[in-house]
Every structure is written in structure tokens, then in C-alpha cells.
C-alpha positions in Angstrom: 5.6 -90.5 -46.7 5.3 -87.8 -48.9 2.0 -87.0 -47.5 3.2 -86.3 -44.1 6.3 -84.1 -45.1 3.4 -82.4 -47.7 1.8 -81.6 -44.0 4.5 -81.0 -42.1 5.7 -78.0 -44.2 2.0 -76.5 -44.4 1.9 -77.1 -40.7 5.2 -75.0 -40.8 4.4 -72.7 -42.6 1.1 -72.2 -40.5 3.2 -71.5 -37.2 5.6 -69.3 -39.1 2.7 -66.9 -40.5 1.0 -67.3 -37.6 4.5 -66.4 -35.8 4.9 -63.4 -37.7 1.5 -62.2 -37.5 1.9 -62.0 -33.6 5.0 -59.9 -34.0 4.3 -57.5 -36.6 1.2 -56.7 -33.6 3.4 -56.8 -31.3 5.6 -54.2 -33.2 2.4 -52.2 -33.8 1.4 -52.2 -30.2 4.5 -51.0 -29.1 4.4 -48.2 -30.8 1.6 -46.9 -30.6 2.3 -47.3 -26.5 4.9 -45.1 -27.1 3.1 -42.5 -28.7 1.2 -42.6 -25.6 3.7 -41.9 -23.6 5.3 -39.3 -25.3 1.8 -37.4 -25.4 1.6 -38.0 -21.5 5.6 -37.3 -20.8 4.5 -33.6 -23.2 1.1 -32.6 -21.4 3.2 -33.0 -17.7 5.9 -31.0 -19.0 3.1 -28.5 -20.3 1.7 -28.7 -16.7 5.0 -28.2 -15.1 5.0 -24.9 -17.0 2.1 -23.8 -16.3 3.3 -23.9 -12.7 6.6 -22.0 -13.1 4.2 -19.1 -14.9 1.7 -19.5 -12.0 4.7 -19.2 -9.1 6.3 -16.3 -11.1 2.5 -14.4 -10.8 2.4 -15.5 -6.9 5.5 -14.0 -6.2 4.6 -11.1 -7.8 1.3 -10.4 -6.4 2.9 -11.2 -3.1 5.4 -8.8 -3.7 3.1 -6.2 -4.7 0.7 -6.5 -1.4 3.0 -6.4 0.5 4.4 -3.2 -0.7 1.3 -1.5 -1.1 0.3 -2.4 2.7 3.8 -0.5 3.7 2.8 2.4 1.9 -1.1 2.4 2.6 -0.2 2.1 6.4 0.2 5.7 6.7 -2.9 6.3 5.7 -4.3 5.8 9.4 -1.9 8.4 10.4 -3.4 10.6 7.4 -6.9 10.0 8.5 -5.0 11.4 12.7 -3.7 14.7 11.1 -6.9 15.3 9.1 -8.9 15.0 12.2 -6.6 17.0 14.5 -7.3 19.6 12.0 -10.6 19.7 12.2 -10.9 19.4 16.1 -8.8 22.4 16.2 -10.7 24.8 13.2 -14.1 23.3 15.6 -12.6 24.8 18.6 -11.5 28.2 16.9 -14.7 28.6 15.6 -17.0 29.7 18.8 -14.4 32.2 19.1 -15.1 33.8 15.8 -18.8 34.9 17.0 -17.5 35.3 20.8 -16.4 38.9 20.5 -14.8 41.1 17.4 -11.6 40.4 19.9 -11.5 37.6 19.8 -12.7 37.4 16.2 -9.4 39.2 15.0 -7.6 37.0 17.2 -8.4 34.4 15.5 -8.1 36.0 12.1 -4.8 36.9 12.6 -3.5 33.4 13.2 -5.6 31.4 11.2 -4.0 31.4 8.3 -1.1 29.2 9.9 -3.7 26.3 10.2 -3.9 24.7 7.3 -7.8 23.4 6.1 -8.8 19.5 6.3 -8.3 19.6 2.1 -5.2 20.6 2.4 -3.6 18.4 5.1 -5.2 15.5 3.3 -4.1 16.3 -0.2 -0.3 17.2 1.4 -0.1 13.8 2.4 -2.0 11.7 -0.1 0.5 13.2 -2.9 2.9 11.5 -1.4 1.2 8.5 -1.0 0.3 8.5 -4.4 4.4 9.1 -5.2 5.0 5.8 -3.2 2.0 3.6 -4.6 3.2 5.1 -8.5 6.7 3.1 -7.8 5.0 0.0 -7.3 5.3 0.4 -11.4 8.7 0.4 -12.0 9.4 -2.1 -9.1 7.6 -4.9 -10.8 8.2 -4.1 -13.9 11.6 -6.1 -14.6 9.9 -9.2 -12.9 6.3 -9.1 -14.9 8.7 -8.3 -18.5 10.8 -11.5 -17.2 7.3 -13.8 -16.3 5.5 -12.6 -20.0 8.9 -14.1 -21.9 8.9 -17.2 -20.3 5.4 -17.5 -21.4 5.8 -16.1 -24.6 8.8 -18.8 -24.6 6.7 -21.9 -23.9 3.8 -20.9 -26.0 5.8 -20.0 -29.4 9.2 -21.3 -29.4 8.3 -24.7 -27.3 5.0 -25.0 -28.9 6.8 -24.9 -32.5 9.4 -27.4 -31.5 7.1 -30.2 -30.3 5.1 -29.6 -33.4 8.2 -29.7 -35.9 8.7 -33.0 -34.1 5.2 -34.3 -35.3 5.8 -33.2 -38.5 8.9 -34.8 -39.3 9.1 -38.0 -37.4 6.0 -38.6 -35.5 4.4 -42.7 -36.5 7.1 -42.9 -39.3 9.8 -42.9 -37.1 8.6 -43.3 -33.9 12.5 -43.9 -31.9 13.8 -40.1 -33.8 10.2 -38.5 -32.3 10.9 -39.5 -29.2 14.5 -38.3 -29.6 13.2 -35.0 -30.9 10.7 -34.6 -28.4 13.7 -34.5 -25.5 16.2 -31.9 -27.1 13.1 -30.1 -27.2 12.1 -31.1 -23.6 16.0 -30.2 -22.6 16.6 -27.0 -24.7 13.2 -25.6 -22.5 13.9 -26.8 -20.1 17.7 -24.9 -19.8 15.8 -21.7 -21.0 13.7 -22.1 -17.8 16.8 -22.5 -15.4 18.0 -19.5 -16.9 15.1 -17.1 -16.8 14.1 -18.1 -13.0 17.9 -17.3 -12.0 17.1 -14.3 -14.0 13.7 -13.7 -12.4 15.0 -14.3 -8.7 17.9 -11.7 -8.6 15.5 -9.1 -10.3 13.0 -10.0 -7.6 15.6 -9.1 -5.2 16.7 -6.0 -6.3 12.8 -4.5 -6.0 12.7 -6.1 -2.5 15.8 -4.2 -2.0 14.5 -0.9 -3.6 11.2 -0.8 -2.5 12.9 -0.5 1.1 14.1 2.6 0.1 10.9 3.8 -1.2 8.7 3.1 1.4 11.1 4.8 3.8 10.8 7.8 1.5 7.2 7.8 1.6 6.8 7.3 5.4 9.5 10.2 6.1 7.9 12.8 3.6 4.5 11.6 5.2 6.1 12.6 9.1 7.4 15.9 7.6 4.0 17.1 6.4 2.7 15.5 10.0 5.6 17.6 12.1 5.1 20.5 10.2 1.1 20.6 10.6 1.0 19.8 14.2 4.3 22.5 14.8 1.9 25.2 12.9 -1.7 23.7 14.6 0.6 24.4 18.0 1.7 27.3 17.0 -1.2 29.0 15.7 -3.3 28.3 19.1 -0.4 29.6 21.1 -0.3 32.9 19.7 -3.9 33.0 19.8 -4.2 32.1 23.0 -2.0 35.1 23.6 -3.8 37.3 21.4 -6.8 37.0 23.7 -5.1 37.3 26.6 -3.9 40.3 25.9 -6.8 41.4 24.5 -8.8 40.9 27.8 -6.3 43.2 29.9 -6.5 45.8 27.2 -10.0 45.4 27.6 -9.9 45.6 31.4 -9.0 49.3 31.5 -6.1 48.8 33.9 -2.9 50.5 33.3 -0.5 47.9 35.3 -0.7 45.7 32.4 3.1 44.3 33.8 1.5 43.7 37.6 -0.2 39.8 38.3 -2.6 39.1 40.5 -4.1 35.1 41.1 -7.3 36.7 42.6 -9.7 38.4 40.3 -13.0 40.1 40.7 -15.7 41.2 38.1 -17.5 44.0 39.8 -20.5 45.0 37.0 -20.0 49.2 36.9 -23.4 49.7 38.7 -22.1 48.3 41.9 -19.4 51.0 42.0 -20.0 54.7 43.4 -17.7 57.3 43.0 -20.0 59.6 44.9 -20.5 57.6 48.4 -18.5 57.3 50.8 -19.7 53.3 51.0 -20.1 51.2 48.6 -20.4 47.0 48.2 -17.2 45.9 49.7 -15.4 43.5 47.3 -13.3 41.5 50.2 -16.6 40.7 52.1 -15.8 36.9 52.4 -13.2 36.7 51.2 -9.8 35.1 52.4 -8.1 37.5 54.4 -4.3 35.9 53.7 -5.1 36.7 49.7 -2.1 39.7 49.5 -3.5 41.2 46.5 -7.2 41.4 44.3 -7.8 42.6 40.7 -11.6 44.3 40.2 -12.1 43.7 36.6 -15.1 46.7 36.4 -17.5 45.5 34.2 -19.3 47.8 31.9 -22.2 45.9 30.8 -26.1 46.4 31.0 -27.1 48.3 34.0 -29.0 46.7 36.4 -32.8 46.6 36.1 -35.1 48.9 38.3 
């Protein structure tokens, strides 16, 4: 009898060990598990941060192409003017070695038409003004995206790690704890800043309206003003020439028009005769009037 309660209680005492054993592993197992998940619950908030630094770039680089293709559009209008210049300075040009005339014709007006250099650089300055503002339009935004990262890697960083420090295995349920005011704190700082970050976006969206409209109407100025002078400076020598050729023509009725001309080279003309070429000889006889534009040129060979 004494035998079997001898056994019994070593039997007992066998299960209880063996009892304990299984929950102190147990206990042990569970921690550690949540260690685990605490690390994987911290890298997805890390990744989730990561993201809100990565949309704040996007927008930003969004923001900043789009600007700059508003402001770079004017360049094909730049690369019009430039070439309407030179099309008119190629035109002018024949006339410089034409005839003095028509040489100080040109002379005279020319300085009215501005070179390719110049119409370039007129309207590249104020492209450059417009790009420059791209500056101060992103600046608010890229200050706001570098504090939120400065944010997560310093003050969150610090946190998680004070965490470790304190609690960590030793007392796994106050880590945990720790590791969420943390979580939450950063989590409030980010609501904040993006709230921040959105209306500041705005407000460039808003002001780079104004700039770009500033750009494109400076840009048309320069554009009027060089086509009103191109226009201009042709007109007048245009005029120049014209004049120049009736001057040239020896005829006094300088006021008097006449649709119907005739260049009549000096040799064909003799003052001494009493007959000479006849300058209507075929043609219409309902013309009412014809100008003989005597030509005093190189006399005709023998």
C-alpha cells in the first residue's frame, strides 16, 4: 500500500514537471512570436513611409514637368520668329549688291530689323524668367517632403529604438505598447504634414498659372513687336526703292501713273530724225497712256 501511494506521487509529480515544462515553452514561444510580429507590424510601417516620401517626389516631379512643358512650349514659336528673321535679312540681302540705290535703301531701314541673336536672346530671357520660377514654386513642397523624411528617419527611428532599449524581451506586453504610441504619434505627424503638403501644392498650381501667362504674354510682345518692325522696315523699303526708280527715270511728272511701261535703251532714240522705232508698234490700241522709261545703259554693239 505504501508502495503504490510512494508511486503515485512520483507519477504526480512526473505529469506536474512535465506539465510545467510544456508551459514555460509555451510562454517562451509566445513571445518570441510576438517579437516577430512586432518586427513585421515595424518594417510595413517603415514601407508605408517610404511610400508617402515616394508620392510626395511624384507629385512633385509631376508638378515640375508639367510646368516646364507650359513654359518650353513657346519655344517653337521662338524657333518661328528666329526664322522669319532670317528669311527677311536673306531677302534684303541681293538688294545690298543690286545697285548703291538700292543699297542705301536698304541701309536706311535696316536698322529696324533686329539680327537672329537678338530676336532669340529677346525671347529666351524671358523664358529663362519663367523656367527660374519653377524654384520658388517647389520650393515650399520639396522643404515640406525633406521634413517628413527627416521626421521618419530621426525622430521615428529614435522612438522605435528607445523602445528596444527599455522593454524589448524583458517586457515583451510594454514593447509592444511602446511600439504603437510610437506607431500613432507618426503616424498623426504624417496626417498633419500631407494636409500641410497638399494645400502648398495647391497654392504653386495656383501661382504657376500666373507665371506661365506672364511668360507667354512677354514672349507675344517681343513676337508683335518684331514682326510690327520686320513689316515695317520692308514697307518703307519697298518705298525707298520705288521712289528711287522714278527719280532714276528722269521724268519730271513724278505725281502722274501710268499701268503701261516701256524701257526704250537710249540708242533706239533719235533726236535728229524725223523717224525713229515706234514704241506703240503692237501694241493695244485701247491702252490711254504709256511711260518710256529711256534707258541709259551700254550702247549697242557695231
Amino acid at each position: 500500500m505504501v508502495f503504490l501511494k510512494i508511486f503515485a506521487f512520483f507519477a504526480l509529480l512526473v505529469i506536474v514537471r512535465a506539465q510545467l515544462n510544456t508551459n514555460l515553452e509555451n510562454y517562451y514561444n509566445s513571445q518570441y512570436s510576438s517579437l516577430i510580429r512586432n518586427d513585421e507590424y515595424i518594417e510595413a510601417v517603415r514601407r508605408q513611409n517610404n511610400f508617402h516620401i515616394l508620392s510626395y517626389d511624384q507629385q512633385i516631379r509631376s508638378f515640375q514637368e508639367a510646368y516646364l512643358d507650359r513654359i518650353n512650349s513657346i519655344v517653337t514659336q521662338q524657333k518661328a520668329l528666329v526664322n522669319e528673321v532670317t528669311r527677311v535679312n536673306e531677302n534684303l540681302l541681293p538688294l545690298t549688291v543690286l545697285s548703291d540705290l538700292s543699297r542705301e535703301c536698304v541701309e536706311k531701314y535696316k536698322h529696324l530689323i533686329p539680327s537672329e541673336a537678338a530676336a532669340y536672346s529677346e525671347m529666351e530671357r524671358n523664358l529663362a524668367w519663367g523656367r527660374s520660377q519653377l524654384y520658388y514654386l517647389t520650393n515650399p513642397v520639396i522643404g515640406t517632403n525633406r521634413t517628413l523624411n527627416n521626421y521618419y528617419v530621426g525622430t521615428f527611428e529614435k522612438g522605435l529604438s528607445n523602445c528596444h532599449t527599455q522593454y524589448n524581451s524583458t517586457y515583451p506586453v510594454n514593447y509592444t505598447h511602446c511600439l504603437a504610441d510610437v506607431v500613432s504619434v507618426s503616424n498623426s505627424y504624417t496626417a498633419a504634414n500631407q494636409r500641410t503638403f497638399s494645400i502648398q501644392l495647391e497654392t504653386a498650381k495656383g501661382t504657376s498659372n500666373v507665371y506661365a501667362k506672364q511668360t507667354h504674354e512677354w514672349c507675344f510682345a517681343v513676337q508683335n513687336s518684331t514682326i510690327t518692325n520686320l513689316q515695317r522696315a520692308t514697307t518703307l523699303i519697298d518705298q525707298c526703292l520705288h521712289e528711287a526708280e522714278k527719280e532714276g527715270s528722269g521724268c519730271d511728272n513724278k505725281g502722274y501713273y501710268c499701268e503701261n511701261d516701256l524701257r526704250l535703251p537710249s540708242y533706239l532714240v533719235d533726236y535728229k530724225n524725223l523717224t525713229m522705232v515706234n514704241p506703240f508698234h503692237g501694241r493695244n490700241n485701247t491702252e490711254k497712256c504709256l511711260t518710256l522709261d529711256i534707258w541709259y545703259g551700254a550702247p549697242k554693239a557695231v
